[in-house]
Structure formats: C-alpha cells, structure tokens
MARTITOR-753213 format. One record per residue: residue number from 0; residue in three letters; chain; x, y, z of N, C-alpha, C, O in turn. Coordinates in nm, 4 decimals. Example, Ala and Ser with C-alpha at 12.3 -4.5 7.8 and 13.67 -1.06 7.14 Angstrom:
<sekes>
[seke 0; ALA; A; [1.3190; -0.5690; 0.7800]; [1.2300; -0.4500; 0.7800]; [1.3200; -0.3300; 0.7800]; [1.4236; -0.3319; 0.8465]]
[seke 1; SER; A; [1.2850; -0.2250; 0.7080]; [1.3670; -0.1060; 0.7140]; [1.2900; 0.0030; 0.7870]; [1.3409; 0.1138; 0.8039]]
</sekes>
This chain:
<sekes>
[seke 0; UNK; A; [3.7818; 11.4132; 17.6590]; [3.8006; 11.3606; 17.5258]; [3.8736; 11.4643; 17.4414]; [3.8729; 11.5869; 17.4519]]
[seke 1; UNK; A; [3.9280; 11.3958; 17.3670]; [4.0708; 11.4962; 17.2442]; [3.9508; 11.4636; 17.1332]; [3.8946; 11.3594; 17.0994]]
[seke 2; UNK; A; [3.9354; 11.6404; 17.0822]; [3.8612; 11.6116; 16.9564]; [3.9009; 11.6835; 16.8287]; [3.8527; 11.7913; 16.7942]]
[seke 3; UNK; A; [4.0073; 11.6046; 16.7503]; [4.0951; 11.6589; 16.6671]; [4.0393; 11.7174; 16.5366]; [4.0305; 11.6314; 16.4489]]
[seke 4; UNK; A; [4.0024; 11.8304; 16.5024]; [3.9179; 11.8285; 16.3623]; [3.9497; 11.9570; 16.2562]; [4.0304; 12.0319; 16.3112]]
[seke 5; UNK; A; [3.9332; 11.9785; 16.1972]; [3.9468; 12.0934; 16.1090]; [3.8095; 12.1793; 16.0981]; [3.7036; 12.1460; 16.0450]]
[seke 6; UNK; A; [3.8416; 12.2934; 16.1609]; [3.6641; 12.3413; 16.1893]; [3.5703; 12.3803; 16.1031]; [3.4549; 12.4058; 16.1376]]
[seke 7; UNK; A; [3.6310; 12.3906; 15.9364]; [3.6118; 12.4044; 15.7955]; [3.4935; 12.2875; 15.7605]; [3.3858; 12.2869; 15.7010]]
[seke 8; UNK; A; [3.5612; 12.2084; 15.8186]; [3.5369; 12.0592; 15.7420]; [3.3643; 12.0402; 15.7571]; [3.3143; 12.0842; 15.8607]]
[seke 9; UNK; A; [3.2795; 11.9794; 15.6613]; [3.1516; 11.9746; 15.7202]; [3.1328; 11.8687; 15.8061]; [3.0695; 11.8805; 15.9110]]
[seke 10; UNK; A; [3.1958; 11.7408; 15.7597]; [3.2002; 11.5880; 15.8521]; [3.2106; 11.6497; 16.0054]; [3.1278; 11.6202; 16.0916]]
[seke 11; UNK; A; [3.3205; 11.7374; 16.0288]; [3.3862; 11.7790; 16.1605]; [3.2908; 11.8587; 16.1940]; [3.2830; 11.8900; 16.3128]]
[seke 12; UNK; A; [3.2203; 11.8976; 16.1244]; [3.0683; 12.0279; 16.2021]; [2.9636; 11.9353; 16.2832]; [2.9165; 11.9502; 16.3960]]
[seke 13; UNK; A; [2.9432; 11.8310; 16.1830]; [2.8368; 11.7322; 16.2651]; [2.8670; 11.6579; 16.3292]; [2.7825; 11.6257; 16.4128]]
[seke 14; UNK; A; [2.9876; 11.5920; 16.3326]; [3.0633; 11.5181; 16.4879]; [3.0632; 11.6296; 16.5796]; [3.0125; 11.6011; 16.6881]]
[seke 15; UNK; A; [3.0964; 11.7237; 16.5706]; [3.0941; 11.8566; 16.7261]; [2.9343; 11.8836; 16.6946]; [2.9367; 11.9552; 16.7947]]
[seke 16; UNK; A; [2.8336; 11.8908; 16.6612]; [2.7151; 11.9042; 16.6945]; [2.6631; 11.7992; 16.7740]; [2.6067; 11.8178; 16.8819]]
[seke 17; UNK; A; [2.6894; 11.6442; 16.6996]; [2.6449; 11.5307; 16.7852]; [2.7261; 11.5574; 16.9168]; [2.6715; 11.5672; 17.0267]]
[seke 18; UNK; A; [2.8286; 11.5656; 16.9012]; [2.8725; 11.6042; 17.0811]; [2.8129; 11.6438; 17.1649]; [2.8066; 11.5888; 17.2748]]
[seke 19; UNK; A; [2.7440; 11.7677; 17.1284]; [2.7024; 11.9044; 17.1917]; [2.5744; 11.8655; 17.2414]; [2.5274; 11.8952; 17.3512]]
[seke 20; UNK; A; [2.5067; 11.7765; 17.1255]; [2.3595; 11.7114; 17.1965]; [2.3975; 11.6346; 17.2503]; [2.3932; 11.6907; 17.3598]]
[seke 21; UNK; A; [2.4342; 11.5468; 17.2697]; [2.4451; 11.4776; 17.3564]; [2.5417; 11.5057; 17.5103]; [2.5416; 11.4105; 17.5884]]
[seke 22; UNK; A; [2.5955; 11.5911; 17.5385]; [2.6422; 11.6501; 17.6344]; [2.8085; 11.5986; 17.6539]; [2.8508; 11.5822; 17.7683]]
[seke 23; UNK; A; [2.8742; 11.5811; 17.5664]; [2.9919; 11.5419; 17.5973]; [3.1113; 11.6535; 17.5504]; [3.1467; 11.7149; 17.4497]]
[seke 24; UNK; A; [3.1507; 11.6360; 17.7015]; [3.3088; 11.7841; 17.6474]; [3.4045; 11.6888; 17.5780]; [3.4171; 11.5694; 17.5505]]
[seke 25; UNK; A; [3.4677; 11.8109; 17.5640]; [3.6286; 11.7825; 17.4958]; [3.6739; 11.8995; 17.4647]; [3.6244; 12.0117; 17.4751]]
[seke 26; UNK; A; [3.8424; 11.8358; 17.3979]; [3.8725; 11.9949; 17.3956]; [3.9046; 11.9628; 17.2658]; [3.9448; 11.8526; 17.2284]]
[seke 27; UNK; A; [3.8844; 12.0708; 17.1897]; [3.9495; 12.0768; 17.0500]; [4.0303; 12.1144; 17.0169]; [4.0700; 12.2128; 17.0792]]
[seke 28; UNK; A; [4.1072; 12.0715; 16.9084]; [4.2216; 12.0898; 16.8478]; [4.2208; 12.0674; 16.7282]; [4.1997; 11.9616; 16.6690]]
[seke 29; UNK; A; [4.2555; 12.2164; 16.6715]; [4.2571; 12.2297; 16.4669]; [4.3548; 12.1746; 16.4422]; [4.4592; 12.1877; 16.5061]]
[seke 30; UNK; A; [4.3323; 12.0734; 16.3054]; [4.4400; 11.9574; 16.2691]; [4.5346; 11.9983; 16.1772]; [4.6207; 11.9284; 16.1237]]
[seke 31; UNK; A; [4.5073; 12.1470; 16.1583]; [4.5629; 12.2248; 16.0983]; [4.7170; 12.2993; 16.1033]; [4.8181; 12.3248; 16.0378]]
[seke 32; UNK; A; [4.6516; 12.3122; 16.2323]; [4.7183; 12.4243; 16.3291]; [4.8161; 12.3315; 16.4082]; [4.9303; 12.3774; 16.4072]]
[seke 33; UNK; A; [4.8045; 12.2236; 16.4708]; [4.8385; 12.1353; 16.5595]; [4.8408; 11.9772; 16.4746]; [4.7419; 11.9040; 16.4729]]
[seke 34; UNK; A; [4.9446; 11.9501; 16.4211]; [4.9181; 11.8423; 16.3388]; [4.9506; 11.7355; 16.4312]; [5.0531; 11.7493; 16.4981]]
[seke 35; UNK; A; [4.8543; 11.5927; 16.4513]; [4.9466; 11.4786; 16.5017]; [5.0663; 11.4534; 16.4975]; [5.1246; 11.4794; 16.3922]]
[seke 36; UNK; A; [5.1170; 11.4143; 16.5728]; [5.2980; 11.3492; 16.5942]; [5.2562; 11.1925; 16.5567]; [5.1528; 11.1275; 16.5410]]
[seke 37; UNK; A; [5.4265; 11.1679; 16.5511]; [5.4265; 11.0086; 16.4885]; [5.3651; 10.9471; 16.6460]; [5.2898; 10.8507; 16.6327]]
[seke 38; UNK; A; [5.3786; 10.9722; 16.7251]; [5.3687; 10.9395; 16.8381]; [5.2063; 10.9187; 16.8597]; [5.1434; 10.8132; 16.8679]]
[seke 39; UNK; A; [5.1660; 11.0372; 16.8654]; [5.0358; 11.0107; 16.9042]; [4.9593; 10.9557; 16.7597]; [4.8458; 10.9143; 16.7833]]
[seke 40; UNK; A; [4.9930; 10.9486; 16.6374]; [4.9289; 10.8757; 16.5681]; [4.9660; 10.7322; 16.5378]; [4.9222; 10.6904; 16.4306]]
[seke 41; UNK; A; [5.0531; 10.6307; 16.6257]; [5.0728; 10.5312; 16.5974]; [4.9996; 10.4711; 16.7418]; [4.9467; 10.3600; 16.7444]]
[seke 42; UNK; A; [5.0053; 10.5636; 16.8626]; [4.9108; 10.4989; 16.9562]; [4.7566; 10.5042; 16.9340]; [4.6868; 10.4131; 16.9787]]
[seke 43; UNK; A; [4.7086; 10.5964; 16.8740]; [4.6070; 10.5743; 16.7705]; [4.5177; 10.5051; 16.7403]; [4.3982; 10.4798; 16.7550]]
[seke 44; UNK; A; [4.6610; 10.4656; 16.6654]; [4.6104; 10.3531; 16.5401]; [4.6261; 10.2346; 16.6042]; [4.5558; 10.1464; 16.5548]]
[seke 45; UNK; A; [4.6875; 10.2030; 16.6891]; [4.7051; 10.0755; 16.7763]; [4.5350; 10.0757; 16.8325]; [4.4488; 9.9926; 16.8043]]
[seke 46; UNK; A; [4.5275; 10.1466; 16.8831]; [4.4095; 10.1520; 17.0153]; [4.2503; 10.1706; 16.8927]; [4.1366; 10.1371; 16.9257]]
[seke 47; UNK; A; [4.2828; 10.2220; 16.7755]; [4.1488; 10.1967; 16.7223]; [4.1671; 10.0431; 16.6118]; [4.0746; 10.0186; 16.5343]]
[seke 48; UNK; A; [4.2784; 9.9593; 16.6151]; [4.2962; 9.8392; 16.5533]; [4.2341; 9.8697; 16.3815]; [4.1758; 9.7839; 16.3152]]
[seke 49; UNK; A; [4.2656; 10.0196; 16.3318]; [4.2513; 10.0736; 16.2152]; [4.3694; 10.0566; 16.1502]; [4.4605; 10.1160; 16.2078]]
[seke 50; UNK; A; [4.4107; 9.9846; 16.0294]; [4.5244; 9.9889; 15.9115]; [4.5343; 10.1387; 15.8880]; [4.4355; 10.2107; 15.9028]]
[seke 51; UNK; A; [4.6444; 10.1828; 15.8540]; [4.7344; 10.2804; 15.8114]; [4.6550; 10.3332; 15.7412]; [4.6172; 10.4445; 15.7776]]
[seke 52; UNK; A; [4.6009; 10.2785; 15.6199]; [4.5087; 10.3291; 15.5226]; [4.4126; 10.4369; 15.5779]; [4.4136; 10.5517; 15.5335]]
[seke 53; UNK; A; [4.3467; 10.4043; 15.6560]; [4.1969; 10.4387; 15.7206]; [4.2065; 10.6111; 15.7523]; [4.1185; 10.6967; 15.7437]]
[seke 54; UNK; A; [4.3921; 10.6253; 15.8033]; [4.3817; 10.7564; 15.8393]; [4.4540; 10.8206; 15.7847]; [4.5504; 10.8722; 15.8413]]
[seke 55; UNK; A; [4.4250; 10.8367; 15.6461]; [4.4529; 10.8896; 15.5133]; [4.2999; 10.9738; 15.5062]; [4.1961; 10.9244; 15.5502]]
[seke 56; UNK; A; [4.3072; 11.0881; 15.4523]; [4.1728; 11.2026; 15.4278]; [4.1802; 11.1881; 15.2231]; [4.2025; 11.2657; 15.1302]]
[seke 57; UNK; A; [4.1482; 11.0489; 15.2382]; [4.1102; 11.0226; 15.0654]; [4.0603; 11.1274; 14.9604]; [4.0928; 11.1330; 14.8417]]
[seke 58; UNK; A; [3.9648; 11.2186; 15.0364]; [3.8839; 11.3047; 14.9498]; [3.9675; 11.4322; 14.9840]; [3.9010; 11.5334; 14.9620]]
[seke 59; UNK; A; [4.1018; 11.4601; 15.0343]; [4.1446; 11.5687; 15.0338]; [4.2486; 11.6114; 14.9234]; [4.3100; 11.5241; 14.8620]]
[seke 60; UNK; A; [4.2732; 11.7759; 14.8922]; [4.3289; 11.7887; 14.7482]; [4.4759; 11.7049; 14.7914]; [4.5508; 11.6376; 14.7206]]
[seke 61; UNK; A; [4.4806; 11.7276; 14.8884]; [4.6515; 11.6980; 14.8972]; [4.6781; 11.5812; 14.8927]; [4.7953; 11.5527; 14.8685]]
[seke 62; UNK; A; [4.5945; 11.4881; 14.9110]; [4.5944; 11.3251; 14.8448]; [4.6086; 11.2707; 14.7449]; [4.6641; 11.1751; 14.6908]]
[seke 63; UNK; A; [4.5231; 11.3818; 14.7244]; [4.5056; 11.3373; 14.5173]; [4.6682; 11.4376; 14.4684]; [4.7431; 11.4076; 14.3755]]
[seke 64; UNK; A; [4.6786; 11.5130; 14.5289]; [4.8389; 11.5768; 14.4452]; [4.9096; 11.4960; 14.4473]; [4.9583; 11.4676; 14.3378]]
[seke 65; UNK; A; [4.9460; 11.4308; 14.5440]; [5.0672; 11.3922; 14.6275]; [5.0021; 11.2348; 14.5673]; [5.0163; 11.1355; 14.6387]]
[seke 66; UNK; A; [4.9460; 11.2260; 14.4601]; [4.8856; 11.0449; 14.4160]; [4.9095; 10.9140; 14.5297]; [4.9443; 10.7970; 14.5135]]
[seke 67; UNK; A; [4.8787; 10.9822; 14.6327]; [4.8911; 10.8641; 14.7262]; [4.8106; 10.7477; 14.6861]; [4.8345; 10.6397; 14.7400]]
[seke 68; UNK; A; [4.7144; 10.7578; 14.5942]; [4.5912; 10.6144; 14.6212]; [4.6996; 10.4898; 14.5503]; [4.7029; 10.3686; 14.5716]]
[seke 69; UNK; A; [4.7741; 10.5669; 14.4690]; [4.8640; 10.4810; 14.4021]; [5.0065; 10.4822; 14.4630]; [5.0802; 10.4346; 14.3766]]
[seke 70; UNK; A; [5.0625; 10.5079; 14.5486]; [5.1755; 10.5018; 14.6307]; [5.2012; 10.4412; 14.7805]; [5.2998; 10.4094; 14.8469]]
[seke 71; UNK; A; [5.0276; 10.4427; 14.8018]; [5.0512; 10.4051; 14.9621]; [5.0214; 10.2542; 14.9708]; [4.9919; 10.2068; 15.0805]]
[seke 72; UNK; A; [5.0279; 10.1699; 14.8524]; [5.0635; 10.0403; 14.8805]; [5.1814; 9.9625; 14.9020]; [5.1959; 9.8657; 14.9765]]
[seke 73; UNK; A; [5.2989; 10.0424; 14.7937]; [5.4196; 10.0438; 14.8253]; [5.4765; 10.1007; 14.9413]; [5.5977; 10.1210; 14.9486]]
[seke 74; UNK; A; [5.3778; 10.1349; 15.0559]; [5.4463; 10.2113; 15.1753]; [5.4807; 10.1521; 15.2632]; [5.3825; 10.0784; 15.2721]]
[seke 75; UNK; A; [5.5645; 10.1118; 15.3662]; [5.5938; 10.0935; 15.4967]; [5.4977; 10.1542; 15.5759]; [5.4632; 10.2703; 15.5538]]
[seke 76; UNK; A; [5.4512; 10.0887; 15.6650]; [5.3488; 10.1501; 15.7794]; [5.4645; 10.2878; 15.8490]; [5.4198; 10.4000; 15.8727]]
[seke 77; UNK; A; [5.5629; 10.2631; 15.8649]; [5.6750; 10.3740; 15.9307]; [5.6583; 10.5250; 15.8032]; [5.6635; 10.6480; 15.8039]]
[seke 78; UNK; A; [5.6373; 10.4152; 15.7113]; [5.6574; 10.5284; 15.5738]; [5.4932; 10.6561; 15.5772]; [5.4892; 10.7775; 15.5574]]
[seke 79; UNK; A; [5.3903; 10.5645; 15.6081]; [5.2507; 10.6256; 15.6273]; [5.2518; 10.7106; 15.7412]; [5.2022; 10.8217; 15.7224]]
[seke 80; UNK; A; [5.3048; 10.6814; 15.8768]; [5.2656; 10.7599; 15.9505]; [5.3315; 10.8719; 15.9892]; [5.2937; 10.9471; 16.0791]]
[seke 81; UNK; A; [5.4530; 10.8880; 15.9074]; [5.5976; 10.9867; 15.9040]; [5.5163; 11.0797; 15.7938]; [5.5271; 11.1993; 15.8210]]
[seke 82; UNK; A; [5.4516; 11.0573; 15.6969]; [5.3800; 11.1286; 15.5732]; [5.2735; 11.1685; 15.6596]; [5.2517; 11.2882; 15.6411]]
[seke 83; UNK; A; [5.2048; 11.1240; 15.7381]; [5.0429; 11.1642; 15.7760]; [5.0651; 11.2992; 15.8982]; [4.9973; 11.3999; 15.9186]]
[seke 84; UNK; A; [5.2018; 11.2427; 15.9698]; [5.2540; 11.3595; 16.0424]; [5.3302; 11.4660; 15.9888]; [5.3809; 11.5496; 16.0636]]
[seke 85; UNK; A; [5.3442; 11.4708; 15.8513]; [5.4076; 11.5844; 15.8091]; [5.2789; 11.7054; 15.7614]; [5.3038; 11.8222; 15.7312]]
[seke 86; UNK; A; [5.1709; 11.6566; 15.7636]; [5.0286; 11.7857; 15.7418]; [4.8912; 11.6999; 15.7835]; [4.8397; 11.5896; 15.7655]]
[seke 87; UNK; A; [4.8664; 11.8345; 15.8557]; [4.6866; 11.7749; 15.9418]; [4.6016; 11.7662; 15.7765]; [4.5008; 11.6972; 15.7608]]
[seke 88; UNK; A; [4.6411; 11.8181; 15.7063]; [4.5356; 11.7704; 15.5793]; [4.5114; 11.6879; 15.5073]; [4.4221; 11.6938; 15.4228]]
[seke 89; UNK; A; [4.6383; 11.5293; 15.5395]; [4.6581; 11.4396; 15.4703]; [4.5675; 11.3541; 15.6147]; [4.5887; 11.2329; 15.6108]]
[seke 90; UNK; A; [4.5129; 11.3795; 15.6855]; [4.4664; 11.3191; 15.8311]; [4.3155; 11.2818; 15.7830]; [4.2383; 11.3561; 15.7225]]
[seke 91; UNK; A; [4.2970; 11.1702; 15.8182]; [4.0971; 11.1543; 15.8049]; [4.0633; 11.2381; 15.9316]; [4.1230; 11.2172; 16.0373]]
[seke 92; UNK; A; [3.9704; 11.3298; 15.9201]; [3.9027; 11.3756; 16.0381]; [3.7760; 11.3907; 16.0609]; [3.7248; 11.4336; 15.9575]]
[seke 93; UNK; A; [3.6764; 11.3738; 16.1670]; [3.7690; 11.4116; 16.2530]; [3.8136; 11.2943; 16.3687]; [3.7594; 11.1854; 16.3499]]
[seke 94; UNK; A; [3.9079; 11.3027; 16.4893]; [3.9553; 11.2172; 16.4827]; [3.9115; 11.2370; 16.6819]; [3.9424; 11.3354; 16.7492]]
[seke 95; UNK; A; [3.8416; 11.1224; 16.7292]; [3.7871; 11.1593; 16.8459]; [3.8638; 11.0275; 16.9836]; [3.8564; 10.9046; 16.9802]]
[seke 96; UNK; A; [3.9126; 11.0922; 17.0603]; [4.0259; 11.0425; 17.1121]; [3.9513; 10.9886; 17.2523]; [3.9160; 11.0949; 17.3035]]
[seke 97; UNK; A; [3.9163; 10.9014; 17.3249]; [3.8151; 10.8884; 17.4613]; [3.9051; 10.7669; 17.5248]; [3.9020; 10.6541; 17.4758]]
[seke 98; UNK; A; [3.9886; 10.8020; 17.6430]; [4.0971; 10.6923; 17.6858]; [4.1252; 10.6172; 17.5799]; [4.1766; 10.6534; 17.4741]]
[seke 99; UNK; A; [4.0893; 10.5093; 17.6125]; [4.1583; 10.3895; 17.4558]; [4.0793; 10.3674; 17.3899]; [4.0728; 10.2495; 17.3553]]
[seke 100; UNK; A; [3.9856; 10.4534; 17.3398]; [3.8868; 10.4218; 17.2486]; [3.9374; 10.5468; 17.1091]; [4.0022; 10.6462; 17.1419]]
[seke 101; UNK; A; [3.9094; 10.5304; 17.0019]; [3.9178; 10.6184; 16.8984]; [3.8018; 10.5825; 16.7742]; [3.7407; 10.4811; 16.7404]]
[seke 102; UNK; A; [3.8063; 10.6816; 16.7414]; [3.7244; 10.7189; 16.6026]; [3.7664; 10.7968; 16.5346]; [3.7800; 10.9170; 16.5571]]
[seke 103; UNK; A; [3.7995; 10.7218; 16.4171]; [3.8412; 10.8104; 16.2854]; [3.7085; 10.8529; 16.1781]; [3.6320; 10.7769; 16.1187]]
[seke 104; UNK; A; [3.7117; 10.9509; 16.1784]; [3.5861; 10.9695; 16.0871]; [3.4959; 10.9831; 16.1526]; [3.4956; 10.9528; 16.2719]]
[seke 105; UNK; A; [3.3558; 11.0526; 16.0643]; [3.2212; 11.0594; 16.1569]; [3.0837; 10.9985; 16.0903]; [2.9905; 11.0376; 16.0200]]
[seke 106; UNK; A; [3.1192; 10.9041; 16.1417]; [2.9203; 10.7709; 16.1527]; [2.8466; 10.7636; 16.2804]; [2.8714; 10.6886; 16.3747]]
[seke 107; UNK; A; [2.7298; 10.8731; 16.2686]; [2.6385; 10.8451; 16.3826]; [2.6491; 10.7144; 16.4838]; [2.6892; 10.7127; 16.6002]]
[seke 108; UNK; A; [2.6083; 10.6235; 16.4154]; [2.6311; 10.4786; 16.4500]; [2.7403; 10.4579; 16.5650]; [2.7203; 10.4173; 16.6795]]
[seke 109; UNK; A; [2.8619; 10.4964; 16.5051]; [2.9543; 10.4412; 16.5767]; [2.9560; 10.5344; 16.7020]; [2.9463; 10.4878; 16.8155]]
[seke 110; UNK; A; [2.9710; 10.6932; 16.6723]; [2.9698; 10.7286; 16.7927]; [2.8768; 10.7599; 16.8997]; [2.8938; 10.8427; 16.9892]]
[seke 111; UNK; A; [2.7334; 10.6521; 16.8722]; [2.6799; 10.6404; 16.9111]; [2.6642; 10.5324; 16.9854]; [2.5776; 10.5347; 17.0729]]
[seke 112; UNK; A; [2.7432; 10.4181; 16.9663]; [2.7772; 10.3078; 17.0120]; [2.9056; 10.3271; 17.1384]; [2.9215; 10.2900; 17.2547]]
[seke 113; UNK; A; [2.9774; 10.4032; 17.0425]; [3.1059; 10.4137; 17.1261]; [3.0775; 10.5334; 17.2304]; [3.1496; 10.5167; 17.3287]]
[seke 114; UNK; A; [3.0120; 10.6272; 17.2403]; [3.0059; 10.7454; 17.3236]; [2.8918; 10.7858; 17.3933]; [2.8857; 10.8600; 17.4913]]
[seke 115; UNK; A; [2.7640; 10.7054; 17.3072]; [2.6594; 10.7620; 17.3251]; [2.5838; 10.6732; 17.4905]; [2.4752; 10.7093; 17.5357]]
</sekes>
C-alpha cells in the first residue's frame, strides 16, 4: 500500500497509527517532498469515484490564500488537478493507495471497512 501523508499533520499521525495496529505495511511518502502528478491523481480520483472537490486540503493555509472555496467552482476538473499537482499542501491527506481502492482522508470507519 502507497501511504501518501505529511508527517506534521495530526489526521496523518492517526491513519499511520491505525495502520501499525492493525498490521498493515506500506511505504510512505511526504506529500511534501514528493507531490502527486496529474497522473497519479486523476487515476485516483477515478478509482476512489471522489469529485475533484474532495481532494482539496480545505483547512490548509494555502487554500484559504489562494481563495479556492470561491474559485474552484468555476474550475475545469483539468483546471483542479493541474492546481492540486502544483503543491502536496493544497492535497487532502492523508491519501491511502491499496490496488484500486483509495482513501482520501482519515475516518476510522472507512478504513476499517476498507482495510481492516
């Protein structure tokens, strides 16, 4: 499993803890350091049947600078994921990659459904 996260982040502390109990590898990768490509974030978003929106990091400063809440309706989906690949900080994370399965974000629930 690809487990894309920012190791700062607290959301991203307790998705890699739930991992860890529960015994599942992966390898990580700072979203920082290694930002998604248009590439791997449009197969993604295909394979988690998530809108463009979803993998936007809403509560990050660079969202609110860059006034996306008010710009990314006027966007082209081409237009969102060319912006989301230009910085891992505009990315929801963290972002957990398992063959064709994905998870954006971290809800017990789900990756407990989906992994557990």
């Amino acid at each position: 499993m690809l487990f894309v996260c920012y190791p700062k982040c607290s959301t991203c502390q307790k998705a890699r803890k739930w991992l860890d109990e529960n015994g599942i590898s992966y390898e990580l990768r700072d979203i920082k350091t290694q930002n998604p490509t248009v590439e791997e974030l449009t197969a993604w978003q295909k394979m988690s049947g998530l809108p463009w929106k979803k993998f936007f990091n809403t509560s990050g400063m660079l969202y609110r600078e860059m006034n996306l809440k008010d710009r990314l309706k006027d966007m082209s989906d081409e237009e969102m994921v060319s912006l989301l690949a230009t910085d891992g900080m505009l990315v929801k994370r963290p972002i957990a990659v398992d063959g064709d399965r994905v998870l954006v974000g971290f809800r017990e629930a789900d990756y407990q459904k989906l992994l557990g």
